[in-house]
Structures are given as structure tokens and as C-alpha cells.
Backbone atoms as SQL, in Angstrom:
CREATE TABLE atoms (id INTEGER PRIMARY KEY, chain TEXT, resi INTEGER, resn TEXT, atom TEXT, x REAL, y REAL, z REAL);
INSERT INTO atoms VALUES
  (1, 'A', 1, 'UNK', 'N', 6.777, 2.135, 39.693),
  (2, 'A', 1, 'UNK', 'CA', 5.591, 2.947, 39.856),
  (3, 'A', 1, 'UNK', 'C', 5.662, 4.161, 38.928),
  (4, 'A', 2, 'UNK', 'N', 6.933, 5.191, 39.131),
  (5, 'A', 2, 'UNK', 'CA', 6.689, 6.424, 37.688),
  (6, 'A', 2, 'UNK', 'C', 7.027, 4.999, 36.614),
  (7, 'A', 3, 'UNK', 'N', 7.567, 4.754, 36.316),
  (8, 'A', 3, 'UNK', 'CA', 7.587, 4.009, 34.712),
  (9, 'A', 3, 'UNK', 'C', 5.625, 3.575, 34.178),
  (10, 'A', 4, 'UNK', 'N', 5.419, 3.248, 35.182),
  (11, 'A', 4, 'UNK', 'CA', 3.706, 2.869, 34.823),
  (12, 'A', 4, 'UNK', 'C', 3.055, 3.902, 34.909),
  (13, 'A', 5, 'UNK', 'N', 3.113, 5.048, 35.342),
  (14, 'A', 5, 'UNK', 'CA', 2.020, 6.250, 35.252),
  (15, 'A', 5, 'UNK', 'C', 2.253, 7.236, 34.696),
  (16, 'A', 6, 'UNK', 'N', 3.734, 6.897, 34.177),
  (17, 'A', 6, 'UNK', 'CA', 4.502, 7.778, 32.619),
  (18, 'A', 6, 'UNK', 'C', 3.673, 7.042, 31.780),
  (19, 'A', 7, 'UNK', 'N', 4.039, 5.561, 31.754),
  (20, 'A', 7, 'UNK', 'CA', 3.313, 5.219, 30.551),
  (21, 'A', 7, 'UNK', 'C', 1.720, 5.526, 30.070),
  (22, 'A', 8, 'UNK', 'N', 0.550, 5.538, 31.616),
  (23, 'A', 8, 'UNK', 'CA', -0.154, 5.745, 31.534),
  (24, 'A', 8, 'UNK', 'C', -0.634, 7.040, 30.727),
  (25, 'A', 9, 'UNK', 'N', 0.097, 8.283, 31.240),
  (26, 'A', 9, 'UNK', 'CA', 0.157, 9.614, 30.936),
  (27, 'A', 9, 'UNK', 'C', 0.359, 9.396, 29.585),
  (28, 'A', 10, 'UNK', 'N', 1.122, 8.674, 28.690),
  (29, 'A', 10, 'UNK', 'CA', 1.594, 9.522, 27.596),
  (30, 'A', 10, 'UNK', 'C', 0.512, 8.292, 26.545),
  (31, 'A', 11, 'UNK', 'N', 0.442, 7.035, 26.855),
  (32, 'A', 11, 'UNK', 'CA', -1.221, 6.729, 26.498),
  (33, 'A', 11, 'UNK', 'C', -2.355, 7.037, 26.471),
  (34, 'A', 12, 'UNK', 'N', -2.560, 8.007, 27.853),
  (35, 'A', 12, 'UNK', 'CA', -3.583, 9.020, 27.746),
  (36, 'A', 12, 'UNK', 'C', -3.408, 10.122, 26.007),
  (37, 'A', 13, 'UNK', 'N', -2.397, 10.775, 26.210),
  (38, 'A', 13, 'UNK', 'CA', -1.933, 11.863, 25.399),
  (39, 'A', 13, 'UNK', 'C', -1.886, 11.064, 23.919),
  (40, 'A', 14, 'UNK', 'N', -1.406, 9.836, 23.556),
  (41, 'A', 14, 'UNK', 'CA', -1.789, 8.982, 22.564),
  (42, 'A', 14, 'UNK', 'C', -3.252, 9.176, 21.843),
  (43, 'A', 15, 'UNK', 'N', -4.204, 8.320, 23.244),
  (44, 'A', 15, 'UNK', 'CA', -5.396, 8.614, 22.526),
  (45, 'A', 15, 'UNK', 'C', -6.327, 9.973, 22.597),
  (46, 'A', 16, 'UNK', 'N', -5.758, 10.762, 23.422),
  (47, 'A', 16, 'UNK', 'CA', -6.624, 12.195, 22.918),
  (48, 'A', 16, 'UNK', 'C', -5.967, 12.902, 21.449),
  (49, 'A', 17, 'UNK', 'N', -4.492, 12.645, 21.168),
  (50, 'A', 17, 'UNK', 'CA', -4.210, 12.543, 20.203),
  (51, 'A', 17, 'UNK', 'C', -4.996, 12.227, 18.864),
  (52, 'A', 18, 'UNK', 'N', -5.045, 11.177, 19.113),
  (53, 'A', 18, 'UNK', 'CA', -5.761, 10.277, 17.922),
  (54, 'A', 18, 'UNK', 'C', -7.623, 10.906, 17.089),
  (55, 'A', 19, 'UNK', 'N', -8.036, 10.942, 18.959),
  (56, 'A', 19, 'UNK', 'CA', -9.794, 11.419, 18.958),
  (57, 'A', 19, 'UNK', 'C', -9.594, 12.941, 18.327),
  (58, 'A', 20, 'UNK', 'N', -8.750, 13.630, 18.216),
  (59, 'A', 20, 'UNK', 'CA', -8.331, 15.312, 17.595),
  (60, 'A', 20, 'UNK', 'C', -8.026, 14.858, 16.505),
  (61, 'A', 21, 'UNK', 'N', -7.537, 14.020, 15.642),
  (62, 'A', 21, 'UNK', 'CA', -6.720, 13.825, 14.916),
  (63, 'A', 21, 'UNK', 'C', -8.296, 13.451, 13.753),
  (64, 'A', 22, 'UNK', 'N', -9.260, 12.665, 14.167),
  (65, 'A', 22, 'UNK', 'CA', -10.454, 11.779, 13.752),
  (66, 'A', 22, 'UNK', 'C', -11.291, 12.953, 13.572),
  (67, 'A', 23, 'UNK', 'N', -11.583, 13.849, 14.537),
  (68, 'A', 23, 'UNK', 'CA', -12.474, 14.401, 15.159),
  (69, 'A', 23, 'UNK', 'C', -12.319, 15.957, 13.582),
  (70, 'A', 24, 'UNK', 'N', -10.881, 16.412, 13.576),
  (71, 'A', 24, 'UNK', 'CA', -10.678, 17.266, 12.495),
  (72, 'A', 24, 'UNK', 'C', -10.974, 17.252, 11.107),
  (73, 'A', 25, 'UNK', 'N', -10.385, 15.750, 10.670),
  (74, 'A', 25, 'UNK', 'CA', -10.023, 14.945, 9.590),
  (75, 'A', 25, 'UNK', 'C', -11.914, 14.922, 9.188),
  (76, 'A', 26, 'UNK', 'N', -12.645, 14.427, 10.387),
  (77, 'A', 26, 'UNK', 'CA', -14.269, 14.854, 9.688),
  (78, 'A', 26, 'UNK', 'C', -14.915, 16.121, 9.714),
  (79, 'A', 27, 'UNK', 'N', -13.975, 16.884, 10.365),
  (80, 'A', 27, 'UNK', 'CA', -14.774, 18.281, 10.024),
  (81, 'A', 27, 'UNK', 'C', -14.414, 19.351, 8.577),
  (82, 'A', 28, 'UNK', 'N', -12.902, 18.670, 8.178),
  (83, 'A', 28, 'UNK', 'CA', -12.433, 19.364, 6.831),
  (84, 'A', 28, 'UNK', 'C', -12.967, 18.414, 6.112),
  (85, 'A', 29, 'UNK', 'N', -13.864, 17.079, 6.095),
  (86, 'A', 29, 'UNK', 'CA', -14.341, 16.626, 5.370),
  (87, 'A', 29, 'UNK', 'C', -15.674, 17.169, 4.936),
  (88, 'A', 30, 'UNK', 'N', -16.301, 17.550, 5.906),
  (89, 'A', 30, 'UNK', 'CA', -17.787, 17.530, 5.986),
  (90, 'A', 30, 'UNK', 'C', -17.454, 19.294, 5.326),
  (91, 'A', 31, 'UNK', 'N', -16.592, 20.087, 5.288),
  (92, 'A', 31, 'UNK', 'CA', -16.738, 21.145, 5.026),
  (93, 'A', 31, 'UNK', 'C', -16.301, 21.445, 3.623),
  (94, 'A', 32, 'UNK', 'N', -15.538, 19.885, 2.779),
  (95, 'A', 32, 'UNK', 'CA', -15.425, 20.095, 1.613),
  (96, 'A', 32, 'UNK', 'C', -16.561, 19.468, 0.629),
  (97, 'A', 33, 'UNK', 'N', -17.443, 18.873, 1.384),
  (98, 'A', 33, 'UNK', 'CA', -18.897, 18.567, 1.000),
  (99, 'A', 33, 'UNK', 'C', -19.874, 19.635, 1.074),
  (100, 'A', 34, 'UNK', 'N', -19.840, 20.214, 1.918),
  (101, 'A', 34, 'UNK', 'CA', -20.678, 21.449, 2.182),
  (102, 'A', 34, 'UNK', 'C', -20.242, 22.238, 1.167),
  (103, 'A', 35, 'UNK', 'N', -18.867, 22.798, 0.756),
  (104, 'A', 35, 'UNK', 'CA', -18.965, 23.724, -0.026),
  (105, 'A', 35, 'UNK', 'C', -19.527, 23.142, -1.659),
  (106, 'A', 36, 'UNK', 'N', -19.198, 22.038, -1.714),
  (107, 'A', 36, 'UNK', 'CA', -19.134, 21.371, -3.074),
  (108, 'A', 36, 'UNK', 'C', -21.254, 21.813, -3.386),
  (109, 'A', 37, 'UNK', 'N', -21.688, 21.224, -2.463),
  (110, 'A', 37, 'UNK', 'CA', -23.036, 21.147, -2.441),
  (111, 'A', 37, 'UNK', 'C', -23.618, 22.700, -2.187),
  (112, 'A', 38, 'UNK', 'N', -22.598, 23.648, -1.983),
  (113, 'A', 38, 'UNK', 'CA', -23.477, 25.099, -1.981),
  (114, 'A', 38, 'UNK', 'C', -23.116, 26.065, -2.698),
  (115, 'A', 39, 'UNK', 'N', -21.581, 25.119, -3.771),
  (116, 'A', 39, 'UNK', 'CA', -22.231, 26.065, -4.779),
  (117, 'A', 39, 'UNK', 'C', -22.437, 25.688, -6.139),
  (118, 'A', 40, 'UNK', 'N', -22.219, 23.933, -6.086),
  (119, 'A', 40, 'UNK', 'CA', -23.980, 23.748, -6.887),
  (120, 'A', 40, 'UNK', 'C', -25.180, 23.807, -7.257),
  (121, 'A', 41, 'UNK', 'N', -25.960, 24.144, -5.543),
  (122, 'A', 41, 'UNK', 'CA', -26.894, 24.885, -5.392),
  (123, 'A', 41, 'UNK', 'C', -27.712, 25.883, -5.269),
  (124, 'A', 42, 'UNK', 'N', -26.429, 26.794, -4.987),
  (125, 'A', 42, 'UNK', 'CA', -26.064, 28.412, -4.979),
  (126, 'A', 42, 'UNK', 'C', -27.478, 28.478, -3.530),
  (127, 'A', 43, 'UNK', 'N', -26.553, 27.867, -2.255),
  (128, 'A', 43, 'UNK', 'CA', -27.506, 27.593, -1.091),
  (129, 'A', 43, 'UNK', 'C', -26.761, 28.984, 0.028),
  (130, 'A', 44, 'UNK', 'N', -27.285, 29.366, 0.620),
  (131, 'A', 44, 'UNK', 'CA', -26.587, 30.282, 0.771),
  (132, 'A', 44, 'UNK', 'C', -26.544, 29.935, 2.919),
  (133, 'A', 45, 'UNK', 'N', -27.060, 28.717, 2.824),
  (134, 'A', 45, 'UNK', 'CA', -27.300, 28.659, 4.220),
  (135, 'A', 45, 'UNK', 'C', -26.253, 27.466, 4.333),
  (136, 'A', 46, 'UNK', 'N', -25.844, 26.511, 3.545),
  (137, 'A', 46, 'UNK', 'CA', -24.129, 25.804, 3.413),
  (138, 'A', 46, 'UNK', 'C', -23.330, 26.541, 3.322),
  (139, 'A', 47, 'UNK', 'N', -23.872, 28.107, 2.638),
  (140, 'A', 47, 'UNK', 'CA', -22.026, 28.445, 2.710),
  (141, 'A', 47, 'UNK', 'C', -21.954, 29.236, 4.346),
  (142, 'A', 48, 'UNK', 'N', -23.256, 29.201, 4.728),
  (143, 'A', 48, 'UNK', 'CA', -23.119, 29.772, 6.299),
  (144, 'A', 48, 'UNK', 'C', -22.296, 28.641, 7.566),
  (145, 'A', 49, 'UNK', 'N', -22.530, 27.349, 6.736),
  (146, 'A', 49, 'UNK', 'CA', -22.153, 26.302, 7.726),
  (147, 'A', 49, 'UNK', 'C', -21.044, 26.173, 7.616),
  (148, 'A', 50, 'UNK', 'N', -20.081, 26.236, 6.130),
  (149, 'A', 50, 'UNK', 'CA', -19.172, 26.312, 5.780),
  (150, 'A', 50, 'UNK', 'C', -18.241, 27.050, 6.876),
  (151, 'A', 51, 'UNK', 'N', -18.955, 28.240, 6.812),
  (152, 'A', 51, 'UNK', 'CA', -17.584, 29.767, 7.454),
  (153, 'A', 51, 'UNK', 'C', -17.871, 29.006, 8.968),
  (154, 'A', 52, 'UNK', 'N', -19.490, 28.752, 9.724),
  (155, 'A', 52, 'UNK', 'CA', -18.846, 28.236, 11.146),
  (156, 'A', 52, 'UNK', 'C', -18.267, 27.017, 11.165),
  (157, 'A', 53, 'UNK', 'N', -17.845, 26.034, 10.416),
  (158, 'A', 53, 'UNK', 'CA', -16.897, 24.444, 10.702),
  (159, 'A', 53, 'UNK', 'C', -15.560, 25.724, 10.631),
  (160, 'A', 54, 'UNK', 'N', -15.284, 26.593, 9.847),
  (161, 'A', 54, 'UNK', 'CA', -13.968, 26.808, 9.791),
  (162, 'A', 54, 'UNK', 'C', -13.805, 27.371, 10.617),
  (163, 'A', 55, 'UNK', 'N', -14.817, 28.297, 11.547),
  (164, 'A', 55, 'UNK', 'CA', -14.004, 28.949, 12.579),
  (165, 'A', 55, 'UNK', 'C', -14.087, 28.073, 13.229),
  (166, 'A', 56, 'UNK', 'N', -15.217, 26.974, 14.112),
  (167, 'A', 56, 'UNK', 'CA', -14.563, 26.384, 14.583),
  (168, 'A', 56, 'UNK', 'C', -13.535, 25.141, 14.338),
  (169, 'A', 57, 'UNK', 'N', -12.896, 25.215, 13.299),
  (170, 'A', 57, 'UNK', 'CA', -11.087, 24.494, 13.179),
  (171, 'A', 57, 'UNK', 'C', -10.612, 25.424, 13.434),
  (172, 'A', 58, 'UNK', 'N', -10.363, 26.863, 13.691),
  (173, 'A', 58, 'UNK', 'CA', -9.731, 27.715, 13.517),
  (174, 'A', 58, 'UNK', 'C', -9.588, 27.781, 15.204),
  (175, 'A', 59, 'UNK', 'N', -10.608, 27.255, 15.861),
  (176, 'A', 59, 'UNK', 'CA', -10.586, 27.100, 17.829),
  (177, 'A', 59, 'UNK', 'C', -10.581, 25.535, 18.345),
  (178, 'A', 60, 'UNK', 'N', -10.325, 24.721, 17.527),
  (179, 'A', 60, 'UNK', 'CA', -10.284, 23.555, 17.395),
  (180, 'A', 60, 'UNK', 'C', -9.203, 23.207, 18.741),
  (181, 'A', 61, 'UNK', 'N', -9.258, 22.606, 19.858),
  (182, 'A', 61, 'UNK', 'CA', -8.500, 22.019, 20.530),
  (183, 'A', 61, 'UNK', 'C', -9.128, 21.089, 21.831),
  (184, 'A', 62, 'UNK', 'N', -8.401, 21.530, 22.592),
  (185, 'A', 62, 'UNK', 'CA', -9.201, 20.654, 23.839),
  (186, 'A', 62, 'UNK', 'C', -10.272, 20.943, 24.207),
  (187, 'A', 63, 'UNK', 'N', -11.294, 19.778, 24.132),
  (188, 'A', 63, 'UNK', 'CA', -12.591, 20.110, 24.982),
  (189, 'A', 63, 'UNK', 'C', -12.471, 20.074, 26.480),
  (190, 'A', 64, 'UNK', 'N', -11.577, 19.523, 26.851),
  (191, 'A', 64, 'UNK', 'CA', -11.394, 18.930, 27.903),
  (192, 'A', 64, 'UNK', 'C', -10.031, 19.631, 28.927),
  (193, 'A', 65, 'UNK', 'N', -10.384, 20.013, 29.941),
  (194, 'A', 65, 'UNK', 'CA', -8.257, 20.336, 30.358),
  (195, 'A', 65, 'UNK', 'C', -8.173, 18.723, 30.887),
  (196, 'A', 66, 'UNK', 'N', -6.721, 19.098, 31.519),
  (197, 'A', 66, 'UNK', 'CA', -5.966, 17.786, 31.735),
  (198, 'A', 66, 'UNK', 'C', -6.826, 17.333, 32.696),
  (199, 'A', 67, 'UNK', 'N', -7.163, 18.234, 33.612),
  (200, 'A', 67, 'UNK', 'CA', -7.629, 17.343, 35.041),
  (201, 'A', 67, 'UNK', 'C', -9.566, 16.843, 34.907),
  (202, 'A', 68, 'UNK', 'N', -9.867, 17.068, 33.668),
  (203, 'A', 68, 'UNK', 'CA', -10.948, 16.394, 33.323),
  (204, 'A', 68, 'UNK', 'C', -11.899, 17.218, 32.744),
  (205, 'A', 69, 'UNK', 'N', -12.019, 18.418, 33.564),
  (206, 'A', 69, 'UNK', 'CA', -12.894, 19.562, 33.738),
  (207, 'A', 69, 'UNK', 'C', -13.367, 19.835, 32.334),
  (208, 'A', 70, 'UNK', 'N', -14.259, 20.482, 31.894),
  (209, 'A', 70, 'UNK', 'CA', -14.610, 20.895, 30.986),
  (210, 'A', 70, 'UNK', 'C', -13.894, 22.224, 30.567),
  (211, 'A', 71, 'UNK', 'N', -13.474, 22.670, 29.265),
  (212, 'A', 71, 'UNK', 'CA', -12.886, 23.774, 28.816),
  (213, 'A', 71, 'UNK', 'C', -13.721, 25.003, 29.161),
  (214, 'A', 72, 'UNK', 'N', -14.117, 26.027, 29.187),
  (215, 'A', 72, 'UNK', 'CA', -14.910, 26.646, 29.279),
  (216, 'A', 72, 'UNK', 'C', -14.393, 28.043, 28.351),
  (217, 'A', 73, 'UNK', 'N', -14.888, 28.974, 27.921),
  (218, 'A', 73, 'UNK', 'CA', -14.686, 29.989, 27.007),
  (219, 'A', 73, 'UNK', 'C', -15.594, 31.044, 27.525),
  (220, 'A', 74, 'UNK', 'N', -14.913, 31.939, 28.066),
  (221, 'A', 74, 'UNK', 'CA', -15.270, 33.796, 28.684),
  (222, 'A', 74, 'UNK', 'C', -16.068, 34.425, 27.605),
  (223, 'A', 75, 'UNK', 'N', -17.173, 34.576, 27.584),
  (224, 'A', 75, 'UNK', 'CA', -18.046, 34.954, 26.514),
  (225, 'A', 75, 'UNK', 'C', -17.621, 36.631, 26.667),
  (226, 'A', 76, 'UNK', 'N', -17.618, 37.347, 27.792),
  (227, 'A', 76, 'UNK', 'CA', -17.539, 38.849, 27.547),
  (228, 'A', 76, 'UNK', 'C', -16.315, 39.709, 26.685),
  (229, 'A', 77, 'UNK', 'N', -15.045, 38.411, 26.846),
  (230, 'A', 77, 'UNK', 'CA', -13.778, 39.275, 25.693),
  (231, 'A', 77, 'UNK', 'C', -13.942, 38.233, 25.107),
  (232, 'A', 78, 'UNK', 'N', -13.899, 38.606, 23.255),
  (233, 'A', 78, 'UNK', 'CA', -13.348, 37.586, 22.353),
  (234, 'A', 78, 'UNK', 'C', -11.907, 36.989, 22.358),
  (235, 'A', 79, 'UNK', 'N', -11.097, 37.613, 23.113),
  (236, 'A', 79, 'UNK', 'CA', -9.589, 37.356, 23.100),
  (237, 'A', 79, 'UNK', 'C', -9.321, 36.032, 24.360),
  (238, 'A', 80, 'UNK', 'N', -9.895, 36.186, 25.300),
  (239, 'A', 80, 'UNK', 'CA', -9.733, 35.674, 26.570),
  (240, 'A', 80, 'UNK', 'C', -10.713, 34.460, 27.030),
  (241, 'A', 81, 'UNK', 'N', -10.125, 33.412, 27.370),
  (242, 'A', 81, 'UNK', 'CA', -11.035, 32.360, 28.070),
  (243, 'A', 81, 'UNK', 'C', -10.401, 32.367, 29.798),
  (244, 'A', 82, 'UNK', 'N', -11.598, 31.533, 30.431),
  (245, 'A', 82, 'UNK', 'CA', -11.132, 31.483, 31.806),
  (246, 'A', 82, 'UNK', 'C', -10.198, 30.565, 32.123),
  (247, 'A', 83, 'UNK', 'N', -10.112, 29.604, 31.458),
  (248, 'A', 83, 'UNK', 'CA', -9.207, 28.219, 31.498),
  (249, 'A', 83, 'UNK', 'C', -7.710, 28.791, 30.853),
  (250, 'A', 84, 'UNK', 'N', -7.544, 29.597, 30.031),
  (251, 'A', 84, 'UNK', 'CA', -6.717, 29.624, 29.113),
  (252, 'A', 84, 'UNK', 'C', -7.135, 29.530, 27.875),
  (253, 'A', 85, 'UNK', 'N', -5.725, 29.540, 26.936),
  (254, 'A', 85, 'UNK', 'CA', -6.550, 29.171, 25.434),
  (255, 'A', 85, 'UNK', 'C', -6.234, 27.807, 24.928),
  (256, 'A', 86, 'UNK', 'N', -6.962, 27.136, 24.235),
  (257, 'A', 86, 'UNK', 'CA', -7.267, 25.857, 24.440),
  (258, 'A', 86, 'UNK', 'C', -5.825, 25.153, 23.592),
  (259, 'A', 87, 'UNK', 'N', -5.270, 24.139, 23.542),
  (260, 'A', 87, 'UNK', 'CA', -4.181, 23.593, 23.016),
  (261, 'A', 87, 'UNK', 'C', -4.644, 22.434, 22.170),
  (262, 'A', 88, 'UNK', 'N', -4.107, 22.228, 21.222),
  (263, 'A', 88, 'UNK', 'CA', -4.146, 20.747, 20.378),
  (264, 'A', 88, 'UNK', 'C', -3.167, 19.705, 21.376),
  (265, 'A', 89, 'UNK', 'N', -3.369, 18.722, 21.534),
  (266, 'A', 89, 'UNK', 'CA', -2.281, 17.989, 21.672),
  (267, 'A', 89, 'UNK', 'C', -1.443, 17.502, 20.854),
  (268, 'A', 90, 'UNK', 'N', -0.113, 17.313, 21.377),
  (269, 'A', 90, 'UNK', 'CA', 0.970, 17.061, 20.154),
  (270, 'A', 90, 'UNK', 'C', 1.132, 15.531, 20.099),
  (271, 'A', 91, 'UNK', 'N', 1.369, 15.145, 18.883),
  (272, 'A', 91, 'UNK', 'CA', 1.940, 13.408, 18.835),
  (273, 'A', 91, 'UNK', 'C', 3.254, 13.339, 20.214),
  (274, 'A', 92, 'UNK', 'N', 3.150, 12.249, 20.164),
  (275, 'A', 92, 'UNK', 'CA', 3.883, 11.823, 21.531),
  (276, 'A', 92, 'UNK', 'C', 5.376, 11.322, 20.893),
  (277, 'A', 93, 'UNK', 'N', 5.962, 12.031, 21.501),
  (278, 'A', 93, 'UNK', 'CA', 7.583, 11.167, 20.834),
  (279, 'A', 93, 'UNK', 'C', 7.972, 11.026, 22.028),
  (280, 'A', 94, 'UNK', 'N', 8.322, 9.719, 21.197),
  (281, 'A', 94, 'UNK', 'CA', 9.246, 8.284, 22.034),
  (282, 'A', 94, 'UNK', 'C', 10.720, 9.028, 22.935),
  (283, 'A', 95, 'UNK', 'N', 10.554, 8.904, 23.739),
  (284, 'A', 95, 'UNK', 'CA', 12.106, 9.383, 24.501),
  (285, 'A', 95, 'UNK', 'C', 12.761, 7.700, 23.878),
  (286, 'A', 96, 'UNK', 'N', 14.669, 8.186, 23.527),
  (287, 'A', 96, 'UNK', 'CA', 14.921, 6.605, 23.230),
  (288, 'A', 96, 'UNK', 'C', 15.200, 6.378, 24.720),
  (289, 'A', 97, 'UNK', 'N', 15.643, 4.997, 24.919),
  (290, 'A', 97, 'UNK', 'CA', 16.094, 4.172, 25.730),
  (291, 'A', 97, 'UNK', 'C', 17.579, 4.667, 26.415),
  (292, 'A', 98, 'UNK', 'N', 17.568, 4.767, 27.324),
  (293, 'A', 98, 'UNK', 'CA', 19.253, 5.363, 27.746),
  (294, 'A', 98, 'UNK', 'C', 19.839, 3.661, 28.464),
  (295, 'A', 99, 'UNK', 'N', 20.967, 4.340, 28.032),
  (296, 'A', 99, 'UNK', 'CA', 21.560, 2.513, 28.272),
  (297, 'A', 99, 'UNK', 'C', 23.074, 3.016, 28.602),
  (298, 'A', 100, 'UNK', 'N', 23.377, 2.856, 29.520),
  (299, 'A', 100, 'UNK', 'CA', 24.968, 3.121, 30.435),
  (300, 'A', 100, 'UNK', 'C', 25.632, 1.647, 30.204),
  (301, 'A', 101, 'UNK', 'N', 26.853, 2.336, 29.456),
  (302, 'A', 101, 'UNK', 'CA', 28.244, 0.924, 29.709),
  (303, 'A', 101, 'UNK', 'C', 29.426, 1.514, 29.812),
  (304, 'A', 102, 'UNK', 'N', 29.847, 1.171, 30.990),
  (305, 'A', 102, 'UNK', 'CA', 31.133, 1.378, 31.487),
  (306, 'A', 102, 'UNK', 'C', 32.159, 0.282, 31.417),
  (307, 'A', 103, 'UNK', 'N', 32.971, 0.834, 31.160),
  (308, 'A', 103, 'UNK', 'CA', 34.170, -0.011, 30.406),
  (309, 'A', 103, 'UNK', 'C', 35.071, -0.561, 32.198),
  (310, 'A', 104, 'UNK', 'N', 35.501, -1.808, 31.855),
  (311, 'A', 104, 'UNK', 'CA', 36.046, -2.722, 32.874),
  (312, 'A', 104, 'UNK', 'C', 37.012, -2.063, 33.539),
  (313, 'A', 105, 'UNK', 'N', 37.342, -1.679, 34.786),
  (314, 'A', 105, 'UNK', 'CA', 37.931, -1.383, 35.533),
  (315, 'A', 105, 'UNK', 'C', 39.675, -1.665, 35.038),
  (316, 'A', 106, 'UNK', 'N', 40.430, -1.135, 34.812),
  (317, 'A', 106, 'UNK', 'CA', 42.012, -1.821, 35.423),
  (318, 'A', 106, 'UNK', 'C', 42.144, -2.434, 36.437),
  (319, 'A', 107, 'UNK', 'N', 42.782, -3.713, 36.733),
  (320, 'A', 107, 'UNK', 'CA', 43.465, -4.561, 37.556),
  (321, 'A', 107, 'UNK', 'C', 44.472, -3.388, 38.660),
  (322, 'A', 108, 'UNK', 'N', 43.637, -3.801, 40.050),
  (323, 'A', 108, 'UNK', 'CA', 44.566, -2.901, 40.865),
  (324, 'A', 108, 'UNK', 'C', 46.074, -3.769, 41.278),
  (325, 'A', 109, 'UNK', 'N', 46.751, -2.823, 41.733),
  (326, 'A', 109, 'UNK', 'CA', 48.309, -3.340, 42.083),
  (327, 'A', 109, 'UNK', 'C', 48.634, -3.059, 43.441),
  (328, 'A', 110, 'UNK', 'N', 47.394, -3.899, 44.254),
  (329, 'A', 110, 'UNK', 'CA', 47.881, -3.600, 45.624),
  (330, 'A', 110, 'UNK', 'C', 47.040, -4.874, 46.210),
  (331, 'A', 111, 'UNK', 'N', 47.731, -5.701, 47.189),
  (332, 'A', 111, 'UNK', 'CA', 47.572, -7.110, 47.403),
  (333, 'A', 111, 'UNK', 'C', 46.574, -6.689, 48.904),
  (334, 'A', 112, 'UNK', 'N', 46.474, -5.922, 49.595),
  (335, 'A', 112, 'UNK', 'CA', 45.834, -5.845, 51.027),
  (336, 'A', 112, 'UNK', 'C', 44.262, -5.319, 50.488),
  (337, 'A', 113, 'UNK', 'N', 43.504, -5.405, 51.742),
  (338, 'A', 113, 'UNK', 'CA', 41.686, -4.701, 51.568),
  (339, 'A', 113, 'UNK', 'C', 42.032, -2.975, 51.154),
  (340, 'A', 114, 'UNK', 'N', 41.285, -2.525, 50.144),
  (341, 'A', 114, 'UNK', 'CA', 40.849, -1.247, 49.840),
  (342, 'A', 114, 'UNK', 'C', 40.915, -0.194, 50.379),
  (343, 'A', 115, 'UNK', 'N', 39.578, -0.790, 51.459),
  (344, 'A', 115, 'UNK', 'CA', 39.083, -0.259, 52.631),
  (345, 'A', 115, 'UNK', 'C', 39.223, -0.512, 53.854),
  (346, 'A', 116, 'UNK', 'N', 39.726, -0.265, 54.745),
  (347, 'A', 116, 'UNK', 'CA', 39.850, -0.578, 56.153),
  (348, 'A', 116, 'UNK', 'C', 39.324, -0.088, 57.340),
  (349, 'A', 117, 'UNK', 'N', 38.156, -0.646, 57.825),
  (350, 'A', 117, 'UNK', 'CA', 37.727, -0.085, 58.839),
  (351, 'A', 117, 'UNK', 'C', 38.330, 0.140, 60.475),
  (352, 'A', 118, 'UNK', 'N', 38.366, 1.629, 60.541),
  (353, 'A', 118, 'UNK', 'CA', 39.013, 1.751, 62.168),
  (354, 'A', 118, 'UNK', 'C', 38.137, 1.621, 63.463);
């Protein structure tokens, strides 16, 4: 039962992994298009879109907390959210395999039971 809801857990953490990983990878995309295209154009409303994709990579993390809920962000301090501050998730490393071998006993030198019950 934990061996299956470890595994579950860290499959979870796999694919939110992955959806952060997708989710970034198109926003530094879309923001090296944007700049390319504003200042070819000398647009001054791409380079506005530009500065907000970067701040938000710059707050880029969980939308989500663990227990499902939505993140939420304390509008009255810029420093402070109500949830906390939001985390990336990290790639998942493999714990290895633990594997116990104990080496063969010595041959005892005593012919009667071990143990003797009184």
C-alpha cells in the first residue's frame, strides 16, 4: 500500500513537472517572438507584452498547491501571498533500490536446541 501511493505521489510530481517544464519552454518562446517582432516594428505595445511574459516567468510556479486548491496571491503587499510563495516543482530523483546481503552464518559447535523453553 505506501509502495503504490509513493509511486502515485511522485507520478503526480512527474507530470506537474513536465506541464511547468512545457508550459515555460512556450512562454520564453513566445517572448523571443514578441521581441523579434517589436523591434522590427518599433511596436511599442510587444515590447509591453514582452516585460509582462517576463515578470510573469519571473512568478512562474504552481498554479495549483498540493491539496488541489487554487494558489491565490495577497493583492495588498507585493511581497506576501496567502498560500505562501509559490514553488516550481523539482525533477523527481529516483531513490536507488536498497538491497541487504548478509553473509552466511558460521556453523555452530553445540549439538543440543538453542533455545529451551521452561
Amino acid at each position: 500500500v505506501f509502495h503504490d501511493a509513493r509511486e502515485d505521489l511522485l507520478q503526480k510530481q512527474r507530470n506537474r513537472h513536465a506541464v511547468e517544464q512545457k508550459a515555460l519552454a512556450h512562454y520564453k518562446d513566445s517572448i523571443e517572438k514578441a521581441k523579434i517582432q517589436a523591434h522590427r516594428h518599433h511596436d511599442d505595445k510587444k515590447l509591453g507584452l514582452v516585460a509582462s511574459r517576463m515578470k510573469k516567468i519571473e512568478r512562474f510556479g504552481a498554479e495549483k498547491r498540493e491539496d488541489g486548491k487554487r494558489h491565490r496571491v495577497c493583492t495588498r503587499r507585493k511581497d506576501a501571498s496567502i498560500d505562501g510563495d509559490r514553488h516550481r516543482t523539482e525533477a523527481v530523483k529516483e531513490e536507488p533500490k536498497l538491497v541487504l546481503k548478509f553473509p552466511e552464518p558460521p556453523p555452530m559447535h553445540y549439538k543440543g536446541p538453542v533455545l529451551q523453553p521452561e
